[in-house]
N, C-alpha and C positions, 0 to 999 in steps of 0.2 A: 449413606445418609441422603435424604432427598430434600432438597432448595426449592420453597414457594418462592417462583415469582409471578410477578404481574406486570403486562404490559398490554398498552392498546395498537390492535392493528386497525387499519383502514378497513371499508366493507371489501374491498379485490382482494386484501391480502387473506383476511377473515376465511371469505372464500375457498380461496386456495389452499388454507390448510386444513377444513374442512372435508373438500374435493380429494387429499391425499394420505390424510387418513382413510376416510371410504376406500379409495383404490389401493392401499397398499393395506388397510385391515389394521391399525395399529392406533394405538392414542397419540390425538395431537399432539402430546409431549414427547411420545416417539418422533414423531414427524417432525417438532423440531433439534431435536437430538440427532438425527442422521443427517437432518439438512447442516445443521451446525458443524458435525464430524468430515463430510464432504464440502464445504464450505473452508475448513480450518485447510484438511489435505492439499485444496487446489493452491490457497494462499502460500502454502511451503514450497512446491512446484514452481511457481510465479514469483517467489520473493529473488530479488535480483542481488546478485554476489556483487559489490564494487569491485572487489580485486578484478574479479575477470571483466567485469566491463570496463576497467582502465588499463587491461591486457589486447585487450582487442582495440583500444583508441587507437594503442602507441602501437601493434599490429598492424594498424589500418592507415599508418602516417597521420593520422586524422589529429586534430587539436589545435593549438597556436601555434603559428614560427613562432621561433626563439626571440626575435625582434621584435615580435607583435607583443609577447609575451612580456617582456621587459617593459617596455614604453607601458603597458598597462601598471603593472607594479609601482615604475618612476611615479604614476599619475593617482594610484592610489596612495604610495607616499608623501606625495605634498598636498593632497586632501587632507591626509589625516593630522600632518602639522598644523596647516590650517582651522581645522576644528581645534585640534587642540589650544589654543593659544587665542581663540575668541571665549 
């Protein structure tokens, strides 16, 4: 099933996908259907795992001491008494 849509581009963009249709030979809807499908691919490459970037924190000794760590918590604890109770 094929999706009209409608959007406005600037005259650079305009441009450019005028420019790559001509060179690659194909309708601007082609053109933006592979930029889109190559666009989505790099996004999955690039999307970032939490688990493994808080495998390599605590790998890397990197993050709070423990101490640092604490006295922040103590300090968001009696903040949040505070709010609460105004």
């Amino acid at each position: 099933m094929t999706h009209r849509t409608t959007f406005a581009l600037d005259g650079t963009t305009a441009n450019r996908l005028r420019r790559l249709s001509s060179l690659w030979q194909v309708s601007q809807a082609e053109v933006v259907r592979r930029s889109l499908e190559q666009a989505e691919k790099q996004a999955e490459v690039h999307k970032p795992d939490p688990v493994a970037m808080l495998r390599r924190l605590h790998e890397s000794g990197g993050g709070l001491e423990c101490a640092k760590a604490e006295a922040y918590l103590a300090e968001v604890y009696e903040d949040r008494k505070h709010w609460r109770s105004t």
